[in-house]
PyMOL Python script that loads the backbone (N, CA, C, O; Angstrom):
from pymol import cmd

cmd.read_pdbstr("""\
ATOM      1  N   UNK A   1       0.853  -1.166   0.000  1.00  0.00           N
ATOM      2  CA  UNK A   1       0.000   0.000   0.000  1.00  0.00           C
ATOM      3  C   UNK A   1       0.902   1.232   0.000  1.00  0.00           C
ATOM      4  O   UNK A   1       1.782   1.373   0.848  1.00  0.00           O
ATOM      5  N   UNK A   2       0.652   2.174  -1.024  1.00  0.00           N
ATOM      6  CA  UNK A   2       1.611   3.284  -0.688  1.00  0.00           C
ATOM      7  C   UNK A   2       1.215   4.174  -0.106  1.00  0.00           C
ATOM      8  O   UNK A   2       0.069   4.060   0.328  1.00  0.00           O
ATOM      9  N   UNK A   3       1.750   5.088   0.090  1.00  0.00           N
ATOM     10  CA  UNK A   3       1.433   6.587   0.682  1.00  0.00           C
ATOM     11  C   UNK A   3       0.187   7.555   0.333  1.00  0.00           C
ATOM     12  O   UNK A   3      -0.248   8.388   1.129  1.00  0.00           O
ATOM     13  N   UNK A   4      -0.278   7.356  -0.836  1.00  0.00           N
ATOM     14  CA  UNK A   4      -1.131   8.318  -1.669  1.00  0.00           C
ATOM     15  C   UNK A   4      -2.205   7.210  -1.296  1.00  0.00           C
ATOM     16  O   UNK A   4      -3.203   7.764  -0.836  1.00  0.00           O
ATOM     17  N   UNK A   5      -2.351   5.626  -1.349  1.00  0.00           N
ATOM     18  CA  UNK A   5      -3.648   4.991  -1.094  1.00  0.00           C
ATOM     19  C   UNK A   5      -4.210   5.133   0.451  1.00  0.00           C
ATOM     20  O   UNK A   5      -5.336   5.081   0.946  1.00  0.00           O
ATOM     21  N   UNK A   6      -2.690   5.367   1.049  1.00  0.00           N
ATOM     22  CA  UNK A   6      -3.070   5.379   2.822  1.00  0.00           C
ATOM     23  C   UNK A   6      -3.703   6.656   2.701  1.00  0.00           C
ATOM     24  O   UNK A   6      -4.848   6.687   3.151  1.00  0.00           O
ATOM     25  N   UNK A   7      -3.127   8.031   2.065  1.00  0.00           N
ATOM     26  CA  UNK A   7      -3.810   8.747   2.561  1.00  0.00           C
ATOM     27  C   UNK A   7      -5.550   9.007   2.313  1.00  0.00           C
ATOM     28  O   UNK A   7      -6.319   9.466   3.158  1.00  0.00           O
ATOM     29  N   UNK A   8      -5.919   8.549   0.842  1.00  0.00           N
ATOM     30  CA  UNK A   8      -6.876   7.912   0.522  1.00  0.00           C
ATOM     31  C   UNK A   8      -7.971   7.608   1.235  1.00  0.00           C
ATOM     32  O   UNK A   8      -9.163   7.887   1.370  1.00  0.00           O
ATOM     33  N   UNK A   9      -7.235   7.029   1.580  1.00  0.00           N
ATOM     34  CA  UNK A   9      -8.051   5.841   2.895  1.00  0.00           C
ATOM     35  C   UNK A   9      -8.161   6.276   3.979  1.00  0.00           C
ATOM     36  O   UNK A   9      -9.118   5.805   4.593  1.00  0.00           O
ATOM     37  N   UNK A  10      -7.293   7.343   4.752  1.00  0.00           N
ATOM     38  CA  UNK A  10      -7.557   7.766   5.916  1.00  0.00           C
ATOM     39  C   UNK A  10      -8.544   8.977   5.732  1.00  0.00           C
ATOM     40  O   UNK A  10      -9.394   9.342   6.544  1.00  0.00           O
ATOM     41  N   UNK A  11      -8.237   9.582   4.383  1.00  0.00           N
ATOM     42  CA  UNK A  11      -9.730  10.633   4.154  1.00  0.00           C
ATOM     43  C   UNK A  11     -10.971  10.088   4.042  1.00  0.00           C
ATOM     44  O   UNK A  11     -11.903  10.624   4.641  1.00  0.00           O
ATOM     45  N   UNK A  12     -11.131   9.201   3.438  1.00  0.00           N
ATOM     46  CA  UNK A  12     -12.627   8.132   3.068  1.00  0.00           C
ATOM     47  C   UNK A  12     -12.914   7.853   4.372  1.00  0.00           C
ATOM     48  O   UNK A  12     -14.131   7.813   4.548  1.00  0.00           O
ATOM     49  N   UNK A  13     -12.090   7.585   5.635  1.00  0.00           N
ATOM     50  CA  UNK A  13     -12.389   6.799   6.703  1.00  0.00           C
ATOM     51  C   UNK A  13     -12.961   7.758   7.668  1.00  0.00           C
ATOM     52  O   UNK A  13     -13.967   7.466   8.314  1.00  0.00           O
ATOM     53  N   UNK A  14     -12.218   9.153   7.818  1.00  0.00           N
ATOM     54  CA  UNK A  14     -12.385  10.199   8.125  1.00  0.00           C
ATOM     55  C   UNK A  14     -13.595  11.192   7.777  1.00  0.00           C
ATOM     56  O   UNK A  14     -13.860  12.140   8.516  1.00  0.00           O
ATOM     57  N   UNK A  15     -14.472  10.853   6.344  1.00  0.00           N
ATOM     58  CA  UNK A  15     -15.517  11.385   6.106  1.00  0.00           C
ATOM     59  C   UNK A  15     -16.520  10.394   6.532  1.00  0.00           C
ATOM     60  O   UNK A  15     -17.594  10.687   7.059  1.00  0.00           O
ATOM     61  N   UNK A  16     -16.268   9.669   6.374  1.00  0.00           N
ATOM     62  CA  UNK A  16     -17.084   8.112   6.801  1.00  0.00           C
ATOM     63  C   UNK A  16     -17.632   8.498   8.353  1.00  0.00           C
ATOM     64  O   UNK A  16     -18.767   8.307   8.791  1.00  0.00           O
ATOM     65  N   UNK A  17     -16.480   9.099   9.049  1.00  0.00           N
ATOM     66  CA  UNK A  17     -16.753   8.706  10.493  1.00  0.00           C
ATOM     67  C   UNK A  17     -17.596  10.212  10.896  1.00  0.00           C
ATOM     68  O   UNK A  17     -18.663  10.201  11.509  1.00  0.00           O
ATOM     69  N   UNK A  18     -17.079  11.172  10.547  1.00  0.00           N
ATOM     70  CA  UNK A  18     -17.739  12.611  10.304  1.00  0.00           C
ATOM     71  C   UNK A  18     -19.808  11.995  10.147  1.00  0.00           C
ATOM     72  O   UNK A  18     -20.576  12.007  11.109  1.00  0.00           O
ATOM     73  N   UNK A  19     -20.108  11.652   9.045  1.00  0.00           N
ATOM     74  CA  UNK A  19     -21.286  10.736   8.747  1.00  0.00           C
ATOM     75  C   UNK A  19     -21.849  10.454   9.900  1.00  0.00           C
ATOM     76  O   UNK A  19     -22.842  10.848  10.511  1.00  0.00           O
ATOM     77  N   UNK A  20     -20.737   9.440  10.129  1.00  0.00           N
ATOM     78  CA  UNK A  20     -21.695   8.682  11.257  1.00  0.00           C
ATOM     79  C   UNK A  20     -21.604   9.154  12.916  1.00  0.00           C
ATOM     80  O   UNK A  20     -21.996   8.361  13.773  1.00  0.00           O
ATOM     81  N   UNK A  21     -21.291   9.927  13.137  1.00  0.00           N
ATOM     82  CA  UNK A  21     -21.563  11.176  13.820  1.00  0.00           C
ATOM     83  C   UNK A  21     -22.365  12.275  14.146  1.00  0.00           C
ATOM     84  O   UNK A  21     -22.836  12.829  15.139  1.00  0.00           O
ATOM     85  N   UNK A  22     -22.335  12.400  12.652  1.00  0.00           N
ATOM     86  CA  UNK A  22     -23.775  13.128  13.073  1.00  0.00           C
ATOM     87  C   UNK A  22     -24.920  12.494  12.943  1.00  0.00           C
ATOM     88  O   UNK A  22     -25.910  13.109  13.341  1.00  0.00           O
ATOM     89  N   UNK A  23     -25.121  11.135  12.373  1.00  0.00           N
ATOM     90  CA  UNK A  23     -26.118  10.249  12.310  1.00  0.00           C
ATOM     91  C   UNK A  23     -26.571   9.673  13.973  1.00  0.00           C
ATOM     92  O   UNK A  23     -27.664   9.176  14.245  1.00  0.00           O
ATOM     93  N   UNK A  24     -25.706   9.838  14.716  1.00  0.00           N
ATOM     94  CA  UNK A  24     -25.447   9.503  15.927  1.00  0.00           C
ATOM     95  C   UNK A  24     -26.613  10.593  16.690  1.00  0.00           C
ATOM     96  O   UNK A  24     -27.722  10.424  17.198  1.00  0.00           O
ATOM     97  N   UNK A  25     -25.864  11.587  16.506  1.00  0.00           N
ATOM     98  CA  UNK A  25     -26.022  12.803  17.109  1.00  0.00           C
ATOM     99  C   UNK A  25     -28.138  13.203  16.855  1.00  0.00           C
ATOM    100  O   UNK A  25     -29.146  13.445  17.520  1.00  0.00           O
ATOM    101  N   UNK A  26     -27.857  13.092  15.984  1.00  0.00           N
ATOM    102  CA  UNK A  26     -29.316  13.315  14.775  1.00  0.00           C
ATOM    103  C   UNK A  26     -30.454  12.091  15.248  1.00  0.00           C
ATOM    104  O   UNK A  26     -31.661  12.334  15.234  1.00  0.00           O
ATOM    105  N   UNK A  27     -29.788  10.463  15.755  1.00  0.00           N
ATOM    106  CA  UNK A  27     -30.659   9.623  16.341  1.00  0.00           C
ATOM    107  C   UNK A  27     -30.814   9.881  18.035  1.00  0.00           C
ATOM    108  O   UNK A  27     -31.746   9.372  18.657  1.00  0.00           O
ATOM    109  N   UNK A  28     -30.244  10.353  18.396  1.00  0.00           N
ATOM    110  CA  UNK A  28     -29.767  10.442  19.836  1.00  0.00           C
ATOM    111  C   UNK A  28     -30.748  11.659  20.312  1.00  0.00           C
ATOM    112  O   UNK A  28     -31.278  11.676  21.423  1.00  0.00           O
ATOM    113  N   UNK A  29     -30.969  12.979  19.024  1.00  0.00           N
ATOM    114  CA  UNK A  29     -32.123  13.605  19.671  1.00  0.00           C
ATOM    115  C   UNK A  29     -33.298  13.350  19.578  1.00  0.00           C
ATOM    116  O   UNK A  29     -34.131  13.756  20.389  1.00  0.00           O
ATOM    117  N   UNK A  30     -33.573  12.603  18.530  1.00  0.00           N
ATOM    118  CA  UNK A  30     -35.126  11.678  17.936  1.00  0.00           C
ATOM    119  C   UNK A  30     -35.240  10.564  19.214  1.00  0.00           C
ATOM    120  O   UNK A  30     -36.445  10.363  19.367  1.00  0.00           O
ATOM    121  N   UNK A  31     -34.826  10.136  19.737  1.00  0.00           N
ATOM    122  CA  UNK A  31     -34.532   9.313  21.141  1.00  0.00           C
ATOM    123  C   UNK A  31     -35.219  10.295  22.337  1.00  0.00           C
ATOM    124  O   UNK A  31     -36.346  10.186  22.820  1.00  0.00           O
ATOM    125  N   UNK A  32     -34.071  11.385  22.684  1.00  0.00           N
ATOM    126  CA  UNK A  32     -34.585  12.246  23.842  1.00  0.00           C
ATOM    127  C   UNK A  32     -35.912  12.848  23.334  1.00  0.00           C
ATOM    128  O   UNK A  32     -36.632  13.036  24.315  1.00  0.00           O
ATOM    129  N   UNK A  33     -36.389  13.141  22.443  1.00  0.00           N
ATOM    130  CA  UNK A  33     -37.900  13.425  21.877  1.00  0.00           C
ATOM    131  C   UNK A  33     -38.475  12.969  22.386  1.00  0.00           C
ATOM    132  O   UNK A  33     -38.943  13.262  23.486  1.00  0.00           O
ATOM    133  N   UNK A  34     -38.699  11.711  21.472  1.00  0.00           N
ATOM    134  CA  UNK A  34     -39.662  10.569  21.553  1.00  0.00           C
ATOM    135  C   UNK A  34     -39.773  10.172  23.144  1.00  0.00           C
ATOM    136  O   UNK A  34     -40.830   9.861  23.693  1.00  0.00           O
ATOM    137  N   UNK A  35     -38.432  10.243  23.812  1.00  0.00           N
ATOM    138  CA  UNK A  35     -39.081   9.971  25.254  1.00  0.00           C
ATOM    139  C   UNK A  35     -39.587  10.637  26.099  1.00  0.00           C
ATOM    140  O   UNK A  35     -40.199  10.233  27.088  1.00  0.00           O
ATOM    141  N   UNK A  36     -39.291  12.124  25.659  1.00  0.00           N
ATOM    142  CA  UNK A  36     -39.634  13.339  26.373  1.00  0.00           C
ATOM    143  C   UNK A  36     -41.458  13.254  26.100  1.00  0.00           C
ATOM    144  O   UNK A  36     -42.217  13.869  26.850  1.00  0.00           O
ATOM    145  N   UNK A  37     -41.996  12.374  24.884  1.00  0.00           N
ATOM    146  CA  UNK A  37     -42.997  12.881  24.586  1.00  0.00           C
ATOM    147  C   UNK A  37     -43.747  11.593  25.298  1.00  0.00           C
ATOM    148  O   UNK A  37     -44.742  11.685  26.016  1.00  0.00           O
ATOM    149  N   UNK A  38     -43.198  10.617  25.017  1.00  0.00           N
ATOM    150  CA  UNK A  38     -44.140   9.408  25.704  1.00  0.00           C
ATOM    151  C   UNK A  38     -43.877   9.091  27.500  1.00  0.00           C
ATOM    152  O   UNK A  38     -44.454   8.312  28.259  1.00  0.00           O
ATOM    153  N   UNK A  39     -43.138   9.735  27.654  1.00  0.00           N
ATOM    154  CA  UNK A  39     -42.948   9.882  29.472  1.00  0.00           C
ATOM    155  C   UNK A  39     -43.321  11.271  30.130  1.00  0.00           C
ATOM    156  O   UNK A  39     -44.008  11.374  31.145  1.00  0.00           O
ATOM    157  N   UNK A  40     -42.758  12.361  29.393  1.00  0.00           N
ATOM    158  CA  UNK A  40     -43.332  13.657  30.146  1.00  0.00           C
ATOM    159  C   UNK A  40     -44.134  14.243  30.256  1.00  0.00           C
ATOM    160  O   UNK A  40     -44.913  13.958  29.347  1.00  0.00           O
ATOM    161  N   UNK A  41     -44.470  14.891  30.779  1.00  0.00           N
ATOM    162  CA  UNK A  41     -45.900  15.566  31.005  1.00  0.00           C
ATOM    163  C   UNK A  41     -46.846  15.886  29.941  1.00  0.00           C
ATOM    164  O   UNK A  41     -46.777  16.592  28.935  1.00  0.00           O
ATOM    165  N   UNK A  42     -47.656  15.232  30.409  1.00  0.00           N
ATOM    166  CA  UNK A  42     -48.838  15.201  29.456  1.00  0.00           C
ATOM    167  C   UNK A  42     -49.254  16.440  29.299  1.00  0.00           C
ATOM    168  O   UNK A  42     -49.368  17.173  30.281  1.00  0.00           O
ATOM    169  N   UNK A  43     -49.563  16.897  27.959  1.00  0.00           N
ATOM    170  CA  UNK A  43     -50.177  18.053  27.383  1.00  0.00           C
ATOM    171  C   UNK A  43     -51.442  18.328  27.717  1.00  0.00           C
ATOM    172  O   UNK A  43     -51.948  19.429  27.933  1.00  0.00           O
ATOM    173  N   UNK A  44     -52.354  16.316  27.773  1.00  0.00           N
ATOM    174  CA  UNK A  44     -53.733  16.591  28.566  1.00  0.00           C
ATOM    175  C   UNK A  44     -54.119  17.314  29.357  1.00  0.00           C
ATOM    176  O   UNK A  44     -55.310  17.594  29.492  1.00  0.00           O
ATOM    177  N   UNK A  45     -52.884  17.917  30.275  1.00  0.00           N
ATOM    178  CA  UNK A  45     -53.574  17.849  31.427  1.00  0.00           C
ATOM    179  C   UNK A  45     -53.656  19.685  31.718  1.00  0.00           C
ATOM    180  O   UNK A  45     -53.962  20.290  32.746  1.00  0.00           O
ATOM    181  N   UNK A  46     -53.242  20.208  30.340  1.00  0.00           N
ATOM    182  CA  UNK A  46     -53.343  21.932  30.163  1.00  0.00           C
ATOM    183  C   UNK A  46     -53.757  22.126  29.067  1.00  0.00           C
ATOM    184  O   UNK A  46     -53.223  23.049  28.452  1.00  0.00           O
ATOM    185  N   UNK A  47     -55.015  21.238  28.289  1.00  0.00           N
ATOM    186  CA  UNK A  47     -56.232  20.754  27.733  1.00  0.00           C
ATOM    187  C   UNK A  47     -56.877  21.515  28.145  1.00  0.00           C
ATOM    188  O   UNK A  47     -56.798  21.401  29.368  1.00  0.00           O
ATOM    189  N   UNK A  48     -57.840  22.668  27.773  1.00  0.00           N
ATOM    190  CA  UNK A  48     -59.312  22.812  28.098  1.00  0.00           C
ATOM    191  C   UNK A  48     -59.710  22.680  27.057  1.00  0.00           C
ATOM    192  O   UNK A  48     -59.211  23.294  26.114  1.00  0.00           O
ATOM    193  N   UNK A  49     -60.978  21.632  26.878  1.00  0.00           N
ATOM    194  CA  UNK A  49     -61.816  21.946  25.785  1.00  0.00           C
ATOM    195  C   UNK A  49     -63.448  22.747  26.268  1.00  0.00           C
ATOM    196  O   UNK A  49     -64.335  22.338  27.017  1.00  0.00           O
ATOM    197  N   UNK A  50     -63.301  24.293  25.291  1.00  0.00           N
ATOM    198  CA  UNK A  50     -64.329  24.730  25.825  1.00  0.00           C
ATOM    199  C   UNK A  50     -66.002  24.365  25.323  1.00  0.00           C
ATOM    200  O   UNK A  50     -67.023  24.975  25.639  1.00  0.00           O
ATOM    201  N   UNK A  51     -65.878  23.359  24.587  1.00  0.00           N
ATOM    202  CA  UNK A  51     -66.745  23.209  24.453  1.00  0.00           C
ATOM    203  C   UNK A  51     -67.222  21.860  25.048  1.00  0.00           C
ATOM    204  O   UNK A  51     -68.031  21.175  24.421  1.00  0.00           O
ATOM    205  N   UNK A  52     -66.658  21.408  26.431  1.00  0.00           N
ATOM    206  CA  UNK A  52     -67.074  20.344  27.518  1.00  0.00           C
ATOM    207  C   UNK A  52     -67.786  20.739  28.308  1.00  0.00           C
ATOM    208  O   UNK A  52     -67.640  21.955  28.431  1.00  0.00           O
ATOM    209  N   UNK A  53     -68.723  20.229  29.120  1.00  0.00           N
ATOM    210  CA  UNK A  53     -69.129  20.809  30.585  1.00  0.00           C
ATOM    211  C   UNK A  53     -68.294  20.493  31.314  1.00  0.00           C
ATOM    212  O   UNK A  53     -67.495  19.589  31.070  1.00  0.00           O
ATOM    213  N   UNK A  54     -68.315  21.320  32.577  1.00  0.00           N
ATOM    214  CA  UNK A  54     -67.819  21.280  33.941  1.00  0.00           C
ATOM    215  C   UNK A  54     -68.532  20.612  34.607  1.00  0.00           C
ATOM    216  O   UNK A  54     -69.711  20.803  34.907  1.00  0.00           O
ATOM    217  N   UNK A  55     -67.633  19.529  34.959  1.00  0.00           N
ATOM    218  CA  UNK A  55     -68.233  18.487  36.493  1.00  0.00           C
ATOM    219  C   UNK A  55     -68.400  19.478  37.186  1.00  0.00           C
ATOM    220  O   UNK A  55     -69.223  20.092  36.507  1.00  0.00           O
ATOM    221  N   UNK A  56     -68.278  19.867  37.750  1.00  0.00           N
ATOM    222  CA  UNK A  56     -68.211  21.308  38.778  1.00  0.00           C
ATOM    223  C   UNK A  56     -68.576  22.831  38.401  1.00  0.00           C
ATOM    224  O   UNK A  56     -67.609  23.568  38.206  1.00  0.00           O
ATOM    225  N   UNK A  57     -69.664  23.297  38.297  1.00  0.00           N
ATOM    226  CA  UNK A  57     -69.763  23.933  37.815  1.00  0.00           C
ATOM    227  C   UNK A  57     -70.043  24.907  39.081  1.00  0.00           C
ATOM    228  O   UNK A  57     -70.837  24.644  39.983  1.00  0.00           O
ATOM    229  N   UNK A  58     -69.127  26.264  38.973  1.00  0.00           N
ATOM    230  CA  UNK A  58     -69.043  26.809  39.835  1.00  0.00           C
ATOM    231  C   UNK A  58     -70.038  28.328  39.970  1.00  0.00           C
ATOM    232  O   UNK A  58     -69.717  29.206  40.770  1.00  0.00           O
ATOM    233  N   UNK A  59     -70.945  28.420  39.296  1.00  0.00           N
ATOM    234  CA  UNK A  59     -71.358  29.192  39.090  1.00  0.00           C
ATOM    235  C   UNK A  59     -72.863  28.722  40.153  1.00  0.00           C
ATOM    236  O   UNK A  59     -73.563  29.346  40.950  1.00  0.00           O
ATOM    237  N   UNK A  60     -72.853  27.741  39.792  1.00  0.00           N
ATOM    238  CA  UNK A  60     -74.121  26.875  40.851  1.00  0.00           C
ATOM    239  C   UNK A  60     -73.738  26.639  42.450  1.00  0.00           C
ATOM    240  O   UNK A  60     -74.531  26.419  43.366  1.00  0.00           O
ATOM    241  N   UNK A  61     -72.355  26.745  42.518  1.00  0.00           N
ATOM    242  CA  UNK A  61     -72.159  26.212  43.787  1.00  0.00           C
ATOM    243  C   UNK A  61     -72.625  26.623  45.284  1.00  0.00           C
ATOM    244  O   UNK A  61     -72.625  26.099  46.398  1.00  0.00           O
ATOM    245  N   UNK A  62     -72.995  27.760  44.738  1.00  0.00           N
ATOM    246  CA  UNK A  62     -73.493  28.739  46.239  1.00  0.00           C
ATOM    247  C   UNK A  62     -74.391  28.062  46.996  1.00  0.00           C
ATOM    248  O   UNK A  62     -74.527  27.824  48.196  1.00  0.00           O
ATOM    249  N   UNK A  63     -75.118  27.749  45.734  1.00  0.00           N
ATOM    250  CA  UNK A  63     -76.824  26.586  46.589  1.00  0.00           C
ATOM    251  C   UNK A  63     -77.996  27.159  46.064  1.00  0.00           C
ATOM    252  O   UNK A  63     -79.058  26.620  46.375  1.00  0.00           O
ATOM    253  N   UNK A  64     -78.023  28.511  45.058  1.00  0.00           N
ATOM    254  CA  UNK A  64     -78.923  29.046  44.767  1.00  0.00           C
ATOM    255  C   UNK A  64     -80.005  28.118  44.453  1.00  0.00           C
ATOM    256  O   UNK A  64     -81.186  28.419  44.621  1.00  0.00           O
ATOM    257  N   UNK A  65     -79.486  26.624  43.849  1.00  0.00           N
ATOM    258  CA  UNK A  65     -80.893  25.734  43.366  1.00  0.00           C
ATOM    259  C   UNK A  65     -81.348  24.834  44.448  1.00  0.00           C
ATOM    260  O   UNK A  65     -81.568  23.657  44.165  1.00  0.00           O
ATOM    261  N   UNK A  66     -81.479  25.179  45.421  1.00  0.00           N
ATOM    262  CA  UNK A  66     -81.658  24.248  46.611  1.00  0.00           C
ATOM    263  C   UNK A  66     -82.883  24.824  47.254  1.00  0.00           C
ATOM    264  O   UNK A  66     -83.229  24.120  48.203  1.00  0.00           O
ATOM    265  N   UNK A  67     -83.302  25.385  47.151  1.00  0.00           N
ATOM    266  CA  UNK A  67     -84.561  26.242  47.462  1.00  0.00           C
ATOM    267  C   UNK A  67     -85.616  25.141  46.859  1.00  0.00           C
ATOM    268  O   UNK A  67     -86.564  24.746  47.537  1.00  0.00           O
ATOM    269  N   UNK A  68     -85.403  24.743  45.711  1.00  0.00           N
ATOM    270  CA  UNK A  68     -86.640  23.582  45.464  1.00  0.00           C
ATOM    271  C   UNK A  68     -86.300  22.172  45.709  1.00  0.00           C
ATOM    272  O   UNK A  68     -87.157  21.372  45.334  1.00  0.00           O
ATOM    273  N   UNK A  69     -85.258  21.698  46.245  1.00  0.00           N
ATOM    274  CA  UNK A  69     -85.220  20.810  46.686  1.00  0.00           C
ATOM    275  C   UNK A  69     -85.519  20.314  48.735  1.00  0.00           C
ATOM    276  O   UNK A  69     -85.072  20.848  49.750  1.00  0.00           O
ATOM    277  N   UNK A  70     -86.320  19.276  48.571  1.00  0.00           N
ATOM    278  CA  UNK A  70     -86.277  19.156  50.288  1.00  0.00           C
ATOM    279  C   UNK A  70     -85.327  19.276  50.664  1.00  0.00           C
ATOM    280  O   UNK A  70     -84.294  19.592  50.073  1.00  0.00           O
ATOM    281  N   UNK A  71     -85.568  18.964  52.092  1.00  0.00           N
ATOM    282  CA  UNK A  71     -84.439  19.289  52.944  1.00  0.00           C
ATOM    283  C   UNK A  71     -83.549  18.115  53.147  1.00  0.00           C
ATOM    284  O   UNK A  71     -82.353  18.167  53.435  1.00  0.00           O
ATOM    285  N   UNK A  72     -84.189  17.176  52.985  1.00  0.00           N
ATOM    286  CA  UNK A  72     -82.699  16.118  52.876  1.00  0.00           C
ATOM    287  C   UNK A  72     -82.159  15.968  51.796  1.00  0.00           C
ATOM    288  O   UNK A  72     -81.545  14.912  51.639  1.00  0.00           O
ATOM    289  N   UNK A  73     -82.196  17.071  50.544  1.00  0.00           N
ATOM    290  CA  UNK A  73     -81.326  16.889  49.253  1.00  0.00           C
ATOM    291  C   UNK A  73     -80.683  18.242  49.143  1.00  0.00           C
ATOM    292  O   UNK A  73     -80.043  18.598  48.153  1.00  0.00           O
ATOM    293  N   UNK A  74     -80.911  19.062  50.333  1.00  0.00           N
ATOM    294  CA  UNK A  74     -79.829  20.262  50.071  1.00  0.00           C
ATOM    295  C   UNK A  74     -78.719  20.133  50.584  1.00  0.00           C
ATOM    296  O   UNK A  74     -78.346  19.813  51.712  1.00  0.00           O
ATOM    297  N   UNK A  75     -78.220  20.405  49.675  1.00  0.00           N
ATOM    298  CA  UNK A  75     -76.415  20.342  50.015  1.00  0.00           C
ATOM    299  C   UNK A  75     -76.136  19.065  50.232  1.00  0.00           C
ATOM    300  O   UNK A  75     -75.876  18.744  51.391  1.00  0.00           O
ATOM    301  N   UNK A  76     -76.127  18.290  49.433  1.00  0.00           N
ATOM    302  CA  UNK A  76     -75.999  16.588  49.821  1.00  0.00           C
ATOM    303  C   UNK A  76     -74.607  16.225  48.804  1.00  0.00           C
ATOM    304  O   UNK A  76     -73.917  15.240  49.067  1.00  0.00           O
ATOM    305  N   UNK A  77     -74.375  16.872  47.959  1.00  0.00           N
ATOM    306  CA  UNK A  77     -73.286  16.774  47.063  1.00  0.00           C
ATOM    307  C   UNK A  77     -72.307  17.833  47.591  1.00  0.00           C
ATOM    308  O   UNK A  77     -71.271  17.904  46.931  1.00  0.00           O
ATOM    309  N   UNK A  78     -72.408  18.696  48.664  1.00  0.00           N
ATOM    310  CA  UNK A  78     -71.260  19.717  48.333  1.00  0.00           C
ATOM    311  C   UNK A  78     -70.356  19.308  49.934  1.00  0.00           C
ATOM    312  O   UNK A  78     -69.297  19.874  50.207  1.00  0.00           O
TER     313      UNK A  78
END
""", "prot")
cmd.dss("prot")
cmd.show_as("cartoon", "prot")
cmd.util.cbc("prot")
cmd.orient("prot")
């Protein structure tokens, strides 16, 4: 092998490795992603959809509708 094929070869080997480096680099953040997305905090949970009802609807909560209910059904949920 002479001199001009070594060096050849140590450039080919040298772009080669450059490559796979950043292929590295480039899988390694698709990795921290993907886990960031299937382990961390759920997006659900700073979700409002406004067009759901409220279990709780706070606008009722005072008791204003309890006036027509007897007396053993006022305030039985709060």
């Amino acid at each position: 092998m002479t001199d001009k094929e070594t060096s050849t070869l140590i450039e080919t080997l040298k772009a080669t490795n450059e490559e796979l480096l950043k292929q590295v680099a480039l899988l390694t953040e698709q990795v921290e992603y993907l886990t960031r997305k299937l382990y961390g905090k759920s997006s659900e949970k700073n979700v409002v959809n406004t067009n759901q009802l409220s279990l709780f609807d706070e606008d009722k909560a005072g008791g204003e509708d309890d006036e027509d209910l007897p007396s053993h059904y006022r305030n039985y949920y709060l």
